[in-house]
Backbone as a ProteinNet text record, in pm:
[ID]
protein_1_A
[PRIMARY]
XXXXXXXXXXXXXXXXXXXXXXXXXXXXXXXXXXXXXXXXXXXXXXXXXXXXXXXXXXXXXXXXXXXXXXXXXXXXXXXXXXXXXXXXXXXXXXXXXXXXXXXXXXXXXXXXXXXXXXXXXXXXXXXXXXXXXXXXXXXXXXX
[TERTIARY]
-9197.7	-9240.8	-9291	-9253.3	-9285.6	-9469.3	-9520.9	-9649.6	-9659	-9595.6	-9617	-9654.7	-9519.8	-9520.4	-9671.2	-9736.2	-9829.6	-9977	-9937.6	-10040.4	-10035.8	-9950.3	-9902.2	-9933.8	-9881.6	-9909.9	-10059.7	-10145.8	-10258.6	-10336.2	-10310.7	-10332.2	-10354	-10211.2	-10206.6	-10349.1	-10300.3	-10379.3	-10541.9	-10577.6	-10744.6	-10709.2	-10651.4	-10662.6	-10671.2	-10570.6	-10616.4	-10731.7	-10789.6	-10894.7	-11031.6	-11038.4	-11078.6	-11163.2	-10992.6	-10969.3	-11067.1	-10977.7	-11010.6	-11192.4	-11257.6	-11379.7	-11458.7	-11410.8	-11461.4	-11437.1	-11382.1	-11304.9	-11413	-11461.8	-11484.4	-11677.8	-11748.5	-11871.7	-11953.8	-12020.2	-12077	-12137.1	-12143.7	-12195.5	-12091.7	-12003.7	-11887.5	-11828.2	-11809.2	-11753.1	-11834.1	-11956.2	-12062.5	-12032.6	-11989.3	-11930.5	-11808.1	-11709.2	-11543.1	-11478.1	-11568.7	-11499.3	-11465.8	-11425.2	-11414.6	-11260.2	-11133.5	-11159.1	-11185	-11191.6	-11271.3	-11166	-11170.5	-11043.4	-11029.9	-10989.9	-10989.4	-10819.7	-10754.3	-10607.4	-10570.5	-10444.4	-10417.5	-10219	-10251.6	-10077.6	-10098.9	-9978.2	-9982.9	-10009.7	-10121.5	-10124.3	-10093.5	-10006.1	-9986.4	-10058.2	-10131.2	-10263.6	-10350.6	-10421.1	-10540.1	-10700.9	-10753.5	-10902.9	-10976.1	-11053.8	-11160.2	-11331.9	-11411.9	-11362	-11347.8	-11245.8	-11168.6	-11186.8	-11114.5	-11112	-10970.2	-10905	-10801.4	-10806.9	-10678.9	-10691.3	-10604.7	-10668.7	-10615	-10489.7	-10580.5	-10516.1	-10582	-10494	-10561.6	-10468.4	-10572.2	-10503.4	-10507.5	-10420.1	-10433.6	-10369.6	-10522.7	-10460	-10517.3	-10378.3	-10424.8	-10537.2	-10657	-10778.9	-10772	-10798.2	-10799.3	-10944.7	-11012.7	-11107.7	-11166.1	-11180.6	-11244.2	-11138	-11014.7	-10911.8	-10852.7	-10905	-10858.5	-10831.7	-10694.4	-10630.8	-10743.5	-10685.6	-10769.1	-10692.6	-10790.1	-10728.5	-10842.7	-10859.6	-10916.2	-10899.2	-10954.4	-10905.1	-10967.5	-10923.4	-11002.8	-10946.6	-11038.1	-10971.1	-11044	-10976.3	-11033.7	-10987.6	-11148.3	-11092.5	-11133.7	-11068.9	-11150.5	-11173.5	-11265.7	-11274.2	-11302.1	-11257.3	-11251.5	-11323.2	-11383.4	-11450.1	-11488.1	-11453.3	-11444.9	-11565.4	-11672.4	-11782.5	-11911.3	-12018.7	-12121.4	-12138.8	-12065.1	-12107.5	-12089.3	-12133	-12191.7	-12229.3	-12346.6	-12419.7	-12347.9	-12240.7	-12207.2	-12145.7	-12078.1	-11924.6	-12034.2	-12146.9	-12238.5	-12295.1	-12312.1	-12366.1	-12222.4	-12085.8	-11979.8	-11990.5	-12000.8	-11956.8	-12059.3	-12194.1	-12324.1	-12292.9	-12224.1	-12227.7	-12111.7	-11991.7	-11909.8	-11934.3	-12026.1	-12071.4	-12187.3	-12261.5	-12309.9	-12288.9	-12133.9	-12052.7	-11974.6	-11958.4	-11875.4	-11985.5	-12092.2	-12210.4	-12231.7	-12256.1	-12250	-12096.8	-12004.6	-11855.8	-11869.7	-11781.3	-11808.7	-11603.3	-11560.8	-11406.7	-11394	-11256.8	-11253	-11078.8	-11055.1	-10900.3	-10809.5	-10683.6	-10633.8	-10597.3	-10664.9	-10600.4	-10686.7	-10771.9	-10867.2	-11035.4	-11079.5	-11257.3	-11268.9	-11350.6	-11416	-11532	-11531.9	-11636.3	-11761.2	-11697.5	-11784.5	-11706.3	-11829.1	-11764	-11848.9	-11826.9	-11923.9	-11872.7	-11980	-11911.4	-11961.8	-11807.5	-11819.1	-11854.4	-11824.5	-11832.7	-11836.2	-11891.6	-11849.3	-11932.3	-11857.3	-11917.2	-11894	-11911.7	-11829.3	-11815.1	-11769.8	-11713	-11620.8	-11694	-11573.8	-11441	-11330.1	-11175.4	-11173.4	-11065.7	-11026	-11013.5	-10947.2	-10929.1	-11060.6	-11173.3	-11312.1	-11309.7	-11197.5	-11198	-11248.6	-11264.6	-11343	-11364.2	-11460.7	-11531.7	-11451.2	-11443.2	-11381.9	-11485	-11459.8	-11582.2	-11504.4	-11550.2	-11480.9	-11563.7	-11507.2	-11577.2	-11474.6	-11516.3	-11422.7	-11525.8	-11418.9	-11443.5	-11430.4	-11495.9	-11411.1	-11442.5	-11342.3	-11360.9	-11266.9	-11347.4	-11279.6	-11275.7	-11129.2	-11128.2	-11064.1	-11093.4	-11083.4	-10960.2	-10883.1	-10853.4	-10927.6	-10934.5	-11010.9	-10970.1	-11063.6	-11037.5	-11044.5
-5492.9	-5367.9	-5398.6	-5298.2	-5365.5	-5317.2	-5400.1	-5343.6	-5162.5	-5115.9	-4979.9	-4886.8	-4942.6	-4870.1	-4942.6	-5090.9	-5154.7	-5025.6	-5003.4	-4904.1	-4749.3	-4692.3	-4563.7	-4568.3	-4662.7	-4677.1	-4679.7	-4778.5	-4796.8	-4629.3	-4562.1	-4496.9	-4368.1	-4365.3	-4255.8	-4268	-4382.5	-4465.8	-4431.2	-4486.2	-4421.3	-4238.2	-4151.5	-4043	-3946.2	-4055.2	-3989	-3995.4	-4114.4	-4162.5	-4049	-4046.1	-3979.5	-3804.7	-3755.2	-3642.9	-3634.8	-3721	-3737.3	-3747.9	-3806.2	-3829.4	-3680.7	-3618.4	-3487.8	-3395.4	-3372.3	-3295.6	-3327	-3430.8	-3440.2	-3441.8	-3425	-3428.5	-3275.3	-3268.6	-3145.6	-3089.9	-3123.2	-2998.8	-2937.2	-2998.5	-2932.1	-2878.1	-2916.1	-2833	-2690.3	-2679.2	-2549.5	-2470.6	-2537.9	-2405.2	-2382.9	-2489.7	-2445.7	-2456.6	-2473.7	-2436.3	-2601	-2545.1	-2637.5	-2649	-2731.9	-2824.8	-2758.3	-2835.4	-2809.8	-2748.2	-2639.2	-2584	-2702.6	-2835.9	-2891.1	-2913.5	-2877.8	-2851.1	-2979.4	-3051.6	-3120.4	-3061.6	-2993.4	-2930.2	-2759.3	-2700.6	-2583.1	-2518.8	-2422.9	-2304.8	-2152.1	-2091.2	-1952	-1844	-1889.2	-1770.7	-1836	-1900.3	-1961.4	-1923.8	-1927.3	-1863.8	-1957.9	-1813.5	-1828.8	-1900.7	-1974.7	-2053.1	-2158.6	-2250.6	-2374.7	-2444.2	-2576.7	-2684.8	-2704.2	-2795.4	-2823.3	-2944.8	-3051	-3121.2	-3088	-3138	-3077.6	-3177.5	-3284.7	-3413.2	-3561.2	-3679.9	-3799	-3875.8	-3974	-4035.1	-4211.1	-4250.8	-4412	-4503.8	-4556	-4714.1	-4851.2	-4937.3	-5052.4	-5112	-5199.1	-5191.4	-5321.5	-5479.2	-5554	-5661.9	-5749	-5813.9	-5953.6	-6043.1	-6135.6	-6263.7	-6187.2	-6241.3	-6151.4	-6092.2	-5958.8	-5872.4	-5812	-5707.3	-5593	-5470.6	-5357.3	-5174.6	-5109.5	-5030.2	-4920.8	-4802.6	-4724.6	-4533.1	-4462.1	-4359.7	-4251.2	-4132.2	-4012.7	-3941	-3891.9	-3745.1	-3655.9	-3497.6	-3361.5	-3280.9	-3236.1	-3129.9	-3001.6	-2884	-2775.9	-2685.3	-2598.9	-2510.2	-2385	-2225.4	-2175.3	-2093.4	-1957.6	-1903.9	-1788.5	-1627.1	-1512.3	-1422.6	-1483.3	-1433.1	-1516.2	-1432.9	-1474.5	-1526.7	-1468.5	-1513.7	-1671.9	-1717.3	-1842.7	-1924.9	-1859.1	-1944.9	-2007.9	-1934.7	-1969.2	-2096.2	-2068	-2171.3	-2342.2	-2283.7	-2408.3	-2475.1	-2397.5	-2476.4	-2567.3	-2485.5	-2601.8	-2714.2	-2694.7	-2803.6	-2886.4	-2847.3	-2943.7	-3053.2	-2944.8	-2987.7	-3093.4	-3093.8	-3250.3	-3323.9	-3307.3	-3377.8	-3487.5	-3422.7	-3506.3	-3603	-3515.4	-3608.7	-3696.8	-3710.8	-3793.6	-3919.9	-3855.4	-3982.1	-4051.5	-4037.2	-4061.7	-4111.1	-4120.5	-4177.9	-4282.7	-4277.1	-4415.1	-4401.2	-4467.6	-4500.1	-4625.7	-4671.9	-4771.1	-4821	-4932.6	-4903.7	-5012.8	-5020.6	-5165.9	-5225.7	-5364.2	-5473.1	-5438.8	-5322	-5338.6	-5255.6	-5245.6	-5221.1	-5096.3	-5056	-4907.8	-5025.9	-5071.4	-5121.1	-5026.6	-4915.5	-4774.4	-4629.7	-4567	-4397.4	-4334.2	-4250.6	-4200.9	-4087.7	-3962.1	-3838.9	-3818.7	-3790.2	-3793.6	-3655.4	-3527.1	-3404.1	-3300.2	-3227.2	-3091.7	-2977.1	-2927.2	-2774.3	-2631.3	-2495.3	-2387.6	-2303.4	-2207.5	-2059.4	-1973.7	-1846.6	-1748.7	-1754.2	-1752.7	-1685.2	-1590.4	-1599.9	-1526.6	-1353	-1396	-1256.8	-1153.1	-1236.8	-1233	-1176.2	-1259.9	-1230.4	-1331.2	-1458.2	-1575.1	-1635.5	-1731	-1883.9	-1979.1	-2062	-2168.9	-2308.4	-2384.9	-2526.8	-2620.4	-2733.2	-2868.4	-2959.3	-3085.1	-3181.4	-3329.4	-3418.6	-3526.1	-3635.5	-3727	-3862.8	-3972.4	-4050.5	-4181.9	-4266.2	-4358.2	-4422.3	-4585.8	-4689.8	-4795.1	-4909.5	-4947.2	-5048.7	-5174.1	-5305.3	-5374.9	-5461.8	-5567.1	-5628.7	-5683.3	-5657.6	-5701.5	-5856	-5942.5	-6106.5	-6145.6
-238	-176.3	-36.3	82.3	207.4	199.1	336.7	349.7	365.6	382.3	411.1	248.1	171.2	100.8	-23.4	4.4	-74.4	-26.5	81.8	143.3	80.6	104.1	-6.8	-141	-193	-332.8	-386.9	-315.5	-302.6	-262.8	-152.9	-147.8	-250.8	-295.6	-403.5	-542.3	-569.8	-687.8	-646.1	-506.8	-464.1	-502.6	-454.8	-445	-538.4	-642.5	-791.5	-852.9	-808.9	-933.6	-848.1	-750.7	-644.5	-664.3	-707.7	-772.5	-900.8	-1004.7	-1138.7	-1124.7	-1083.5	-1045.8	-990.3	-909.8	-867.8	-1004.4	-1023.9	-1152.3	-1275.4	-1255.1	-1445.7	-1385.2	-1277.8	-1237.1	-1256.2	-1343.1	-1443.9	-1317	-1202.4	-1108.1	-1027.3	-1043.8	-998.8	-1048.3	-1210.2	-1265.4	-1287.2	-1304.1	-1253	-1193.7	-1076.7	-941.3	-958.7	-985.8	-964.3	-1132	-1230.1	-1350.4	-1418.1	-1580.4	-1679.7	-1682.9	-1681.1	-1577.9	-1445.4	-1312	-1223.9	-1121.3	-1055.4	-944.9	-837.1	-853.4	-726.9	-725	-645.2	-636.3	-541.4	-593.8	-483.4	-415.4	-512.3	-453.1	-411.9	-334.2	-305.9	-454.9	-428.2	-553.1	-489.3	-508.5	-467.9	-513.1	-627.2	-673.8	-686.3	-600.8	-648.8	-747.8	-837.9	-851.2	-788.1	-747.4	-649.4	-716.5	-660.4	-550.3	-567	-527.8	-520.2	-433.7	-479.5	-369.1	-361	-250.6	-240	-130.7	-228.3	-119.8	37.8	130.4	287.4	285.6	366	392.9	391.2	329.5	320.3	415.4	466.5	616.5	544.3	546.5	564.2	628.8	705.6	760	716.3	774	738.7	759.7	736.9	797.7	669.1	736.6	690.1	712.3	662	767.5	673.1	721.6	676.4	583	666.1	554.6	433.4	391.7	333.7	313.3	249.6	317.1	255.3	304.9	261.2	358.9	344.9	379.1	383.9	508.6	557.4	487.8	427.9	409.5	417	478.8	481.3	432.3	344.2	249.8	292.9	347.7	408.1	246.1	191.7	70.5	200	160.9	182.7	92.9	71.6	-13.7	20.6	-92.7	-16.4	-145.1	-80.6	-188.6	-119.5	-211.3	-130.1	-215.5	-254	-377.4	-320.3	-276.8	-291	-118.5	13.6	93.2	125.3	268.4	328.9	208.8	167.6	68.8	-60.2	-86.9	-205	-152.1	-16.4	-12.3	29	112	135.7	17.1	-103.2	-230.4	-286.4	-301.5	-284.6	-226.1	-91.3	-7.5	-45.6	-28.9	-81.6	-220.4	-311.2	-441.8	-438.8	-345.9	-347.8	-259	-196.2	-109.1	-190.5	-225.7	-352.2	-473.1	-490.6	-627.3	-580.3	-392.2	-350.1	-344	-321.4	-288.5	-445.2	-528.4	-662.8	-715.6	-640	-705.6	-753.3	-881.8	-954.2	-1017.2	-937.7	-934.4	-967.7	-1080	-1064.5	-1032.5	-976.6	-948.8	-929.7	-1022.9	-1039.6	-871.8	-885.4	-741.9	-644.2	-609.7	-517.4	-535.1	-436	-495.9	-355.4	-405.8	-285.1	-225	-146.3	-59.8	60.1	47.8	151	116.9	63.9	29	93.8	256.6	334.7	381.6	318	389.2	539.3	577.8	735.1	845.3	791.7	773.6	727.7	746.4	643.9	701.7	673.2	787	689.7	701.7	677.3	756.8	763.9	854.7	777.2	802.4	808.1	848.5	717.9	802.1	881.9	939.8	999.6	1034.2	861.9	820.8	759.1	770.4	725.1	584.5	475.3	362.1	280.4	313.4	256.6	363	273.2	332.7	320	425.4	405.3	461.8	348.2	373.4	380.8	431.3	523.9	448.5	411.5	314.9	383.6	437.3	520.2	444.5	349.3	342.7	367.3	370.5	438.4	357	329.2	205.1	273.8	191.6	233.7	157.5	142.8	2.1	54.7	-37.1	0.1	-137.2	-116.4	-208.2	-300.2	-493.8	-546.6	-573.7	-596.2	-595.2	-721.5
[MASK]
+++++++++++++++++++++++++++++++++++++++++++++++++++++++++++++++++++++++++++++++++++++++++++++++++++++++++++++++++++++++++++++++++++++++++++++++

């Protein structure tokens, strides 16, 4: 397998366990439901309010002699019930379960899980909230 695709693969593998980890965290499931609305593919009817994944970025990011790899995952969520407040107790609430991640994952280790942003605002259409949740996450080869 070339390096690109050792990176993808790797990637996917963090993103699931990632997922799987948000999903099964009893305060999340509180706000977005049993299992938990966190979507990582297009949903055309979504219930409200959800998460979804945006986009996950990866680069190579190696050091000390060991390979590894850099990643940011953007969830956003969106939620048209309960105002600002509701969509800010979301964002609060994975922002929290990202700080508490406990992933585990064949061939390499999470060495830093740091949320990097997160904001909310009104759409556009001023029919929901939409919240911003940016992680950065960084793994290393396990030895």
């Amino acid at each position: 397998m070339s390096a690109d695709g050792m990176i993808w693969s790797a990637g996917a593998d963090l993103q699931r366990a990632f997922l799987m980890a948000l999903r099964a965290d009893s305060d999340v499931q509180a706000l977005l439901g049993t299992p938990a609305r966190i979507y990582d593919d297009e949903t055309p009817e979504p219930v409200f309010p959800c998460a979804q994944l945006e986009r996950h970025e990866v680069a190579d990011r190696g050091s000390a002699g060991s390979a590894g790899q850099a990643h940011t995952i953007t969830l956003g969520v969106r939620s048209r019930f309960g105002g600002r407040a509701a969509a800010q107790e979301i964002v609060g609430t994975l922002r929290a379960a990202t700080d508490r991640l406990e992933v585990s994952l064949s061939g390499q280790r999470i060495v830093l899980v740091q949320t990097v942003y997160c904001d909310v605002m009104r759409t556009s259409d001023l029919r929901e909230f939409r919240g911003i949740v940016r992680v950065r996450l960084l793994t290393e080869e396990a030895s």
